[in-house]
N, C-alpha and C positions, 0 to 999 in steps of 0.2 A: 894461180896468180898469187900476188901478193898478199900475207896480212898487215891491213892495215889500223891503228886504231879508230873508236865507234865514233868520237869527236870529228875527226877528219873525215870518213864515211858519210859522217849525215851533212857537214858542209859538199862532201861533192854530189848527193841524192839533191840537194838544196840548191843546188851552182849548177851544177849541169844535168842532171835530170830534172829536172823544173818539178821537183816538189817543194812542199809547205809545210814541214815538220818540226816542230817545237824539240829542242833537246829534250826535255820531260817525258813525252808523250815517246821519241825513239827508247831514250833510254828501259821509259814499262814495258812494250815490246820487246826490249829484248831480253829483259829479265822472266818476264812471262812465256819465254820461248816462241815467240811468235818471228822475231827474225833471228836467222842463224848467227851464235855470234860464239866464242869462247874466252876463258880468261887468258891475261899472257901469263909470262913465266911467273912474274912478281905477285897474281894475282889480283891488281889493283885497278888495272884496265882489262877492256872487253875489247875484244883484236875481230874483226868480220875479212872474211876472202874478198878480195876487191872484185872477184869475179863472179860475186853474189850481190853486186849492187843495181843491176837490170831486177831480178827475180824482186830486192827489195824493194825499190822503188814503186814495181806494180803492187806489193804486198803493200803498202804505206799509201798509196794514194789512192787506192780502193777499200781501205780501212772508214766503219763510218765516223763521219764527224761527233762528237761528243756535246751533247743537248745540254744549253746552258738555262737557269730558271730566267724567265723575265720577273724583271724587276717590275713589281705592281705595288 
């Protein structure tokens, strides 16, 4: 399939895979190698196989949520 870049990926993970992912939170993921992604040519953007956005979707929304402090 196509690569496509990581901005437009996580809009269609967001649109049509009915996830809830914050650009911040995709973006560490993918730097921490947790989803597949590589640089493009320019090395400026991070390009994902469009036909790895099933695999991420489940990898993103079985990710645990991140414990916020209550405010006391």
């Amino acid at each position: 399939m196509a690569n496509i870049r990581a901005t437009d990926a996580l809009r269609m993970l967001n649109t049509e895979h009915g996830c809830s992912v914050s650009y911040l939170k995709f973006q560490r993921s993918i730097v921490a190698g947790l989803i597949p992604a590589e640089r493009s040519d320019d090395g400026r953007t991070w390009m994902i196989d469009e036909g790895d956005l099933d695999r991420i979707a489940a990898t993103v929304s079985t990710a645990p949520a991140r414990r916020t402090r209550s405010a006391a």
